[in-house]
TILUM-906701 format. One record per residue (C-alpha): z, x, y; residue in three letters; chain; residue number from 1. Coordinates in pm, whole numbers, plus 50000, padded with zeros to 5 digits. Layout:
% TILUM-906701
dovo up = Z; east = X; north = Y; rotor = ala; lummar = A; bati = NUM
...
//
This chain:
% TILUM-906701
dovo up = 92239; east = 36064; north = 29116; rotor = unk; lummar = A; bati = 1
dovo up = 91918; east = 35911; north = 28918; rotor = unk; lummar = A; bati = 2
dovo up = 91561; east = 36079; north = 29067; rotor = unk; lummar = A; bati = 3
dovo up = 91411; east = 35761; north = 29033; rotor = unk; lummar = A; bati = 4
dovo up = 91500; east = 35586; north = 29333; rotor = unk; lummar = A; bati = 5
dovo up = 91200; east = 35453; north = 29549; rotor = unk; lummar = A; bati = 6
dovo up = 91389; east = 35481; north = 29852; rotor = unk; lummar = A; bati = 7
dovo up = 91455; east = 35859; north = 29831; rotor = unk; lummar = A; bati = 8
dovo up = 91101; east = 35894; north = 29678; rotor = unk; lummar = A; bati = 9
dovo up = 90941; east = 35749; north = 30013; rotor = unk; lummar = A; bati = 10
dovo up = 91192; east = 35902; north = 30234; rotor = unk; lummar = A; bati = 11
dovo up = 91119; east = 36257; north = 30074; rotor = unk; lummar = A; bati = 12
dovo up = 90745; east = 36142; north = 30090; rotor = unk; lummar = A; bati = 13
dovo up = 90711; east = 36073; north = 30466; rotor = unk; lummar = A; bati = 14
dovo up = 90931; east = 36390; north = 30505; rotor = unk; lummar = A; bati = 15
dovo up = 90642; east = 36608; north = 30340; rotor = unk; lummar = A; bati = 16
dovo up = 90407; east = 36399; north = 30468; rotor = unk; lummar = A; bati = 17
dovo up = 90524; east = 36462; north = 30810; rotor = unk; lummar = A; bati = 18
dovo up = 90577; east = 36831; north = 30783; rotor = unk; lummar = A; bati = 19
dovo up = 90232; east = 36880; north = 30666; rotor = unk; lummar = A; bati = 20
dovo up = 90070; east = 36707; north = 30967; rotor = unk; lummar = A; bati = 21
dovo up = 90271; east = 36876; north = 31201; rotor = unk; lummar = A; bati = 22
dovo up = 90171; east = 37201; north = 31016; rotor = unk; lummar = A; bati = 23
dovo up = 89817; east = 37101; north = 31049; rotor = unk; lummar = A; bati = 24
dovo up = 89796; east = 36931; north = 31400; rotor = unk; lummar = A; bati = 25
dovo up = 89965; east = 37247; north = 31547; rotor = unk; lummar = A; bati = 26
dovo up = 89723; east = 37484; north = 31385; rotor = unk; lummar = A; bati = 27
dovo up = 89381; east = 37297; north = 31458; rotor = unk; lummar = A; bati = 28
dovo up = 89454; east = 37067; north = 31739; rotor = unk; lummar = A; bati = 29
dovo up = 89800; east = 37230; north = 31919; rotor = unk; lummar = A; bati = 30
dovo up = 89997; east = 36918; north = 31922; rotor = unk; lummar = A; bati = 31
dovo up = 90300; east = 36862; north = 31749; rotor = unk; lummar = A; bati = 32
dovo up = 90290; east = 36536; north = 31531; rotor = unk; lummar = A; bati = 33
dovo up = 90522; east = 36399; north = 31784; rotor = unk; lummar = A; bati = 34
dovo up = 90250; east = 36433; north = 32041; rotor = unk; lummar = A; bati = 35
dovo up = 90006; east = 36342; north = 31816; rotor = unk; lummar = A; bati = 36
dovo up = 90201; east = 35997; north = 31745; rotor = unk; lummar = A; bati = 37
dovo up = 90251; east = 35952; north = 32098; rotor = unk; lummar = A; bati = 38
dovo up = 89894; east = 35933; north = 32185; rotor = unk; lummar = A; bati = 39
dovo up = 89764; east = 35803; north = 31874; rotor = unk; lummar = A; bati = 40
dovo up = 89979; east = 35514; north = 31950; rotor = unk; lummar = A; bati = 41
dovo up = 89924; east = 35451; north = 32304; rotor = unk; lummar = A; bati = 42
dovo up = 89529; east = 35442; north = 32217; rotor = unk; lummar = A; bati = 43
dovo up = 89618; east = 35198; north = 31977; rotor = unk; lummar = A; bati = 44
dovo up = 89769; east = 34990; north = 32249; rotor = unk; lummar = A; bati = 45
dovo up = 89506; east = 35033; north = 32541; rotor = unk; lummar = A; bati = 46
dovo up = 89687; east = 35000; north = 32870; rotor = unk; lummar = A; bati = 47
dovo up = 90024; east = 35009; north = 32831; rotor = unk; lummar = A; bati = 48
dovo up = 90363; east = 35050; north = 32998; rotor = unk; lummar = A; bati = 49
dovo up = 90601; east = 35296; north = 32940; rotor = unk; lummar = A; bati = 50
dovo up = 90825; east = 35045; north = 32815; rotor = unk; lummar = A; bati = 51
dovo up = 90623; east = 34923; north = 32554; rotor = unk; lummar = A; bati = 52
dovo up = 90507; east = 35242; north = 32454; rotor = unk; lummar = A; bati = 53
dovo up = 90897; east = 35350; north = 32420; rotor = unk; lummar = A; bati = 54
dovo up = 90935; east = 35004; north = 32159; rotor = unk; lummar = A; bati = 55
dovo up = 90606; east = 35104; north = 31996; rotor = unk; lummar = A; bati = 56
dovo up = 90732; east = 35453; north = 31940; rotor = unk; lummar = A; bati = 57
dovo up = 91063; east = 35342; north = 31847; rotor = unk; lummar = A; bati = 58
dovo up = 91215; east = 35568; north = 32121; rotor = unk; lummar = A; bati = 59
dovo up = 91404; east = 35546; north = 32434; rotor = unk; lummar = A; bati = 60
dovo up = 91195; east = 35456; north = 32816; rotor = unk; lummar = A; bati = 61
dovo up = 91345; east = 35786; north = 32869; rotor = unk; lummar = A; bati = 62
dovo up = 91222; east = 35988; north = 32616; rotor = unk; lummar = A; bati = 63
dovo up = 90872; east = 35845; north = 32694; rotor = unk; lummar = A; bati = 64
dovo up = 90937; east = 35919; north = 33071; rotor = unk; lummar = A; bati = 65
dovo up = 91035; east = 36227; north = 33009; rotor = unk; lummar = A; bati = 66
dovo up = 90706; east = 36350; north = 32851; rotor = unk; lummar = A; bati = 67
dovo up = 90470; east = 36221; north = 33071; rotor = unk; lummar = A; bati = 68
dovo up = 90394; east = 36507; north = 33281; rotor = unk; lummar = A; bati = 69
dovo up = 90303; east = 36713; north = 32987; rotor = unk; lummar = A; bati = 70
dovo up = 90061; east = 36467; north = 32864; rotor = unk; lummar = A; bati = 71
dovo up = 89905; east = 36425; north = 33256; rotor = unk; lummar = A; bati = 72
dovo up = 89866; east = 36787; north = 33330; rotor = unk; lummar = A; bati = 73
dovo up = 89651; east = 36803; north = 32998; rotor = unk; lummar = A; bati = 74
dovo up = 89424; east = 36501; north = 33139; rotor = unk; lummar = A; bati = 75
dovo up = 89528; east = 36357; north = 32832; rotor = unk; lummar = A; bati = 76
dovo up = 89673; east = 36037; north = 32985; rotor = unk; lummar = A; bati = 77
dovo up = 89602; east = 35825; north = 33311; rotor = unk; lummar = A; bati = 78
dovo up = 89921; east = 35723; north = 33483; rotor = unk; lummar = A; bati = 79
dovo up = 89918; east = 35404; north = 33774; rotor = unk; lummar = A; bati = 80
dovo up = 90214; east = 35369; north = 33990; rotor = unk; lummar = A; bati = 81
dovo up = 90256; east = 35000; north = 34121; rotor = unk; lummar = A; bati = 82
dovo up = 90315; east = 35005; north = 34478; rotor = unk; lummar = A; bati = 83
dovo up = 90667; east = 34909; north = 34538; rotor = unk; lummar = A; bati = 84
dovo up = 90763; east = 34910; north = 34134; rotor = unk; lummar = A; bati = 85
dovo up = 90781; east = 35288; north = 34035; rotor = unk; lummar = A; bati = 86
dovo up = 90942; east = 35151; north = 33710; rotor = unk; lummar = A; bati = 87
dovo up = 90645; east = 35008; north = 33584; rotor = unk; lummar = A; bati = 88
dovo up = 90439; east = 35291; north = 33482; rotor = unk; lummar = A; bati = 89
dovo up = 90095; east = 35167; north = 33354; rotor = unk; lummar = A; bati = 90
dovo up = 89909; east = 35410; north = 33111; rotor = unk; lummar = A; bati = 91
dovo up = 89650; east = 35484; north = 32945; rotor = unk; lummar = A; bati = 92
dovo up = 89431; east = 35739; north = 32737; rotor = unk; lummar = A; bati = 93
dovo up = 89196; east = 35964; north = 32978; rotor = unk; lummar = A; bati = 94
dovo up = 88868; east = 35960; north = 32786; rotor = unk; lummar = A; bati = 95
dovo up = 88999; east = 36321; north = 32607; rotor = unk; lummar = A; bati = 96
dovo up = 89328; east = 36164; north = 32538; rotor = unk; lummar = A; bati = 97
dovo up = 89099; east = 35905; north = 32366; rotor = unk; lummar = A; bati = 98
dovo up = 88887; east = 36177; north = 32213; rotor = unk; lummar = A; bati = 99
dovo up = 89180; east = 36377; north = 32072; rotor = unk; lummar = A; bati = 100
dovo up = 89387; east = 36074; north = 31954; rotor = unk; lummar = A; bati = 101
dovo up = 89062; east = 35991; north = 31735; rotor = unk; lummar = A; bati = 102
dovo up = 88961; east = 36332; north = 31602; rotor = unk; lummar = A; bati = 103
dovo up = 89338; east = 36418; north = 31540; rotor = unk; lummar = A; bati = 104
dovo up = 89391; east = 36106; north = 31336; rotor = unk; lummar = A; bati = 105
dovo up = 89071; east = 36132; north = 31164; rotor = unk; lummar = A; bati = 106
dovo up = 89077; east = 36452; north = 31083; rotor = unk; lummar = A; bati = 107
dovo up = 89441; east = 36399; north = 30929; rotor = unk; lummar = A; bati = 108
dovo up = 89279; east = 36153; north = 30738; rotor = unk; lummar = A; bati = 109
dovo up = 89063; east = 36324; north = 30543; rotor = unk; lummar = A; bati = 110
dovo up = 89283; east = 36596; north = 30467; rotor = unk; lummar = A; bati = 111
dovo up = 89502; east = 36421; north = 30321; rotor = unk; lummar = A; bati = 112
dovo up = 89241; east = 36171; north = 30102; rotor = unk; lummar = A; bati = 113
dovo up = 89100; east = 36539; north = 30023; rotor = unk; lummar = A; bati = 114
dovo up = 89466; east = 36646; north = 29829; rotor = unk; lummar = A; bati = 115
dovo up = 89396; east = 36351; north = 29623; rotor = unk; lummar = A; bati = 116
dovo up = 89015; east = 36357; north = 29493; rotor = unk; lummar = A; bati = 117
dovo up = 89075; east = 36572; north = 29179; rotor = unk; lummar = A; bati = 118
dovo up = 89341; east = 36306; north = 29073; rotor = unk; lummar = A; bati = 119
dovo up = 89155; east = 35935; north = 28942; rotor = unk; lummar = A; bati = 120
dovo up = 89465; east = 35754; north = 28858; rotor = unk; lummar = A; bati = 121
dovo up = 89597; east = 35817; north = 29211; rotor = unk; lummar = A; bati = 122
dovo up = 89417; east = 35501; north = 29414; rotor = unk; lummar = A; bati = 123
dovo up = 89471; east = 35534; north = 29776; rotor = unk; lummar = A; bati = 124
dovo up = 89285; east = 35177; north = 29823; rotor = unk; lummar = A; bati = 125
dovo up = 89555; east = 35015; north = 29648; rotor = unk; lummar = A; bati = 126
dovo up = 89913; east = 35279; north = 29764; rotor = unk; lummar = A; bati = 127
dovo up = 89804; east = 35156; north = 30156; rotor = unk; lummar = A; bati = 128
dovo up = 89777; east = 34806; north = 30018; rotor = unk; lummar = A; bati = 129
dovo up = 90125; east = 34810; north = 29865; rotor = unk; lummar = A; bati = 130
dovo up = 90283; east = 35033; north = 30122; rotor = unk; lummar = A; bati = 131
dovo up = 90132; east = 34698; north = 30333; rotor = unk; lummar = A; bati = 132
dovo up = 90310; east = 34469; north = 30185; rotor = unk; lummar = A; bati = 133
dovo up = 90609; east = 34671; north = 30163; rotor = unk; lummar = A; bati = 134
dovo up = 90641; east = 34689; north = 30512; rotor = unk; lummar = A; bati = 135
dovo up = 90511; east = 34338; north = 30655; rotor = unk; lummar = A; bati = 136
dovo up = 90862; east = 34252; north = 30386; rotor = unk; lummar = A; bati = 137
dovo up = 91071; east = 34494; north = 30534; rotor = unk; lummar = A; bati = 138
dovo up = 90977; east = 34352; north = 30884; rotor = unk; lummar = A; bati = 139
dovo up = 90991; east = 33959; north = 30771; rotor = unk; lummar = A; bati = 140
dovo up = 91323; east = 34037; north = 30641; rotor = unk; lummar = A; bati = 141
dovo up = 91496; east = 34202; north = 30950; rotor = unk; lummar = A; bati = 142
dovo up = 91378; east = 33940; north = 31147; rotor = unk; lummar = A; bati = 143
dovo up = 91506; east = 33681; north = 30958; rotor = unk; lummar = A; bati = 144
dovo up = 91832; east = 33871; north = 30972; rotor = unk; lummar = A; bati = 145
dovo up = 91811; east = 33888; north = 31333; rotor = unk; lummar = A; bati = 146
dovo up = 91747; east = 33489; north = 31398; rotor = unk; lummar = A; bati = 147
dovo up = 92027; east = 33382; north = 31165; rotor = unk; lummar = A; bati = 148
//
């Protein structure tokens, strides 16, 4: 099969990509990028509810549910039980969920800008602008697949 498919390329890409901040994230921050994401995303959210934490993660209520406690007993997250609706979890980031979630991501940030400096025809500026568009494409056309 030809190597120069883009779709293998980025698949292969977020792959190593994702291996390497696991790597990294376990070794200076001890979260896997899992937990990492799950954070990093519900900070990006604010207040949230389980629910649309689960949608935003791209996971099952469940899974979300189920990994609660670990993130409460590490006073990383704040969890609110509505009287009378224990379905509606509301959460949010205690201020060292908020403090990790930052540092992590930052801190993953500048690693990986750092692999990059000795290169000059590698602009990172313009990859995140194209990966962008890429995306906000990929998204416009699955939901004009789903009205139709």
């Amino acid at each position: 099969m030809a190597t120069n498919r883009i779709t293998f390329t980025l698949n292969e890409l977020v792959s190593v990509l994702n291996g390497a901040a696991d790597r990294l994230l376990r070794a200076n921050f001890s979260l896997t990028y899992s937990q990492f994401l799950f954070i990093v995303t519900l900070e990006g959210l604010g207040r949230s509810t389980a629910a649309h934490l689960a949608e935003s993660l791209g996971v099952s209520r469940a899974a979300v549910s189920q990994r609660l406690t670990w993130f409460e007993q590490r006073n990383l997250i704040d969890i609110s039980r509505p009287k009378g609706n224990h379905k509606n979890l509301s959460l949010a980031l205690t201020d060292v969920g908020r403090s990790l979630a930052v540092s992590s991501a930052d801190f993953l940030e500048k690693e990986f800008r750092t692999l990059f400096q000795g290169l000059p025809e590698v602009n990172l500026g313009e990859l995140d602008s194209t990966l962008k568009k890429i995306t906000s494409q990929l998204l416009a056309d699955q939901g004009n697949k789903i009205a139709a």
